[in-house]
C-alpha positions as CSV (number, residue, x, y, z in Angstrom):
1,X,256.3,-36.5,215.0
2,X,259.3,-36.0,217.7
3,X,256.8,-34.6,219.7
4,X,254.5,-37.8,219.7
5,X,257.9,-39.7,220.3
6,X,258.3,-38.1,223.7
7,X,255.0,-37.6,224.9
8,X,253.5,-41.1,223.9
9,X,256.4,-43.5,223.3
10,X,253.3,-46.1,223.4
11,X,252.9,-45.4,219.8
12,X,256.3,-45.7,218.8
13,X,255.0,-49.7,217.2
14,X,252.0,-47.6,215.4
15,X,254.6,-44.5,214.4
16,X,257.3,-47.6,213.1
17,X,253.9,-49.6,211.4
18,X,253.0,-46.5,209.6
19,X,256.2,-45.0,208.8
20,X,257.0,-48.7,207.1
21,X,254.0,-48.4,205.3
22,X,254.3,-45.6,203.7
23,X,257.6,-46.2,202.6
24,X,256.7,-49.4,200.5
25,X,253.5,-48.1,199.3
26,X,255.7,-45.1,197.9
27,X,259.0,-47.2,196.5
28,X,257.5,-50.4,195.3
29,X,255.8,-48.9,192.5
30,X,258.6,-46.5,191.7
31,X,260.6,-50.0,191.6
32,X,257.6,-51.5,189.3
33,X,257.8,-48.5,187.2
34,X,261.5,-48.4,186.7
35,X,261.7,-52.0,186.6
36,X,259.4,-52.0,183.5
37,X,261.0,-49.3,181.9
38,X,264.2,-50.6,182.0
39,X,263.2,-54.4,180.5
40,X,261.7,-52.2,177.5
41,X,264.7,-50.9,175.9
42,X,265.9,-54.0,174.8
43,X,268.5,-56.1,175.2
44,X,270.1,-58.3,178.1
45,X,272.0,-57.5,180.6
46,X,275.6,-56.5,180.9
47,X,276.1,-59.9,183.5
48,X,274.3,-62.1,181.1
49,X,277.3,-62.6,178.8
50,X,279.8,-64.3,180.2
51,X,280.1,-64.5,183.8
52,X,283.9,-64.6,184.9
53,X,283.7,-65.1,188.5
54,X,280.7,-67.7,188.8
55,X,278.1,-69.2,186.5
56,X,274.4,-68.1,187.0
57,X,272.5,-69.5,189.7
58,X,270.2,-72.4,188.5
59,X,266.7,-72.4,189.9
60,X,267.0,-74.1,193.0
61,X,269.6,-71.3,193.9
62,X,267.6,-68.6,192.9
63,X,264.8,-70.6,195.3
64,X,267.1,-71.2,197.6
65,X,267.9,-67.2,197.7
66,X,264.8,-66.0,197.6
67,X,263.7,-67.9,200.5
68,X,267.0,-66.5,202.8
69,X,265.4,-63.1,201.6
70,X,262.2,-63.6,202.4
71,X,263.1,-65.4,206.2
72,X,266.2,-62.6,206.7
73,X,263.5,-59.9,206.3
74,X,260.8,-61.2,208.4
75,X,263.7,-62.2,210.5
76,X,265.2,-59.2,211.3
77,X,261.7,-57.3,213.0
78,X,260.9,-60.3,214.6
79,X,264.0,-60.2,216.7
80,X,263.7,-56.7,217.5
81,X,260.5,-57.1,218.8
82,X,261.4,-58.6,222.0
83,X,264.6,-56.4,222.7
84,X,261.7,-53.4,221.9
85,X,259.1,-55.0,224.1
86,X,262.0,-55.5,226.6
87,X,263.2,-51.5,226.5
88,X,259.9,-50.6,226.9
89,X,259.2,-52.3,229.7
90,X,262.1,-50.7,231.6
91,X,260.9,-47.5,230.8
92,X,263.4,-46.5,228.1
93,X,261.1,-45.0,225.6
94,X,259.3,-42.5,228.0
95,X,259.3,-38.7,227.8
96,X,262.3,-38.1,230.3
97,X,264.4,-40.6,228.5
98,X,264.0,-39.2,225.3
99,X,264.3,-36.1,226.5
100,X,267.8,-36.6,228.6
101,X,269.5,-38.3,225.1
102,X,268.3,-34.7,223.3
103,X,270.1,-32.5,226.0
104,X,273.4,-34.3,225.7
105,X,273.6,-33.5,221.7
């Protein structure tokens, strides 16, 4: 893979696309699995007692949060994108580049 870094930093989108989805398709079923085995055994949780430093969110709050989860995670590739796009167009992912930041380590 370093190798198709430095010699086609054009793919470096596909290499980030693929690398992405291959780490949800391996951890969101792992988080399914555990997630499931977990709710067996029984019980609540620990923080379902008596909360000392706030009361549970209601459901508006727990909307309200899932929505800032959902926007802050698009959010975040989103703005990267053009500071990428940007870097690439000045030439900073090409093969000497890359290659100039590995000789100074």
């Amino acid at each position: 893979m370093k190798g198709m870094i430095e010699f086609r930093p054009d793919l470096i989108y596909a290499i980030f696309g693929i690398m992405a989805a291959g780490f949800v398709i391996l951890t969101l079923p792992i988080g399914i699995l555990v997630h499931h085995l977990v709710a067996a055994t029984g019980g609540e949780a620990m923080s379902a007692e008596a909360s000392v430093l706030f009361d549970a969110p209601g459901a508006g709050a727990r909307r309200r949060y899932s929505i800032i989860a959902v926007v802050g995670s698009l959010g975040h590739p989103c703005a990267a994108l053009p500071a990428g796009q940007a870097l690439a167009a000045k030439g900073q992912f090409t093969a000497a580049e890359v290659e100039s930041v590995h000789r100074t380590r």
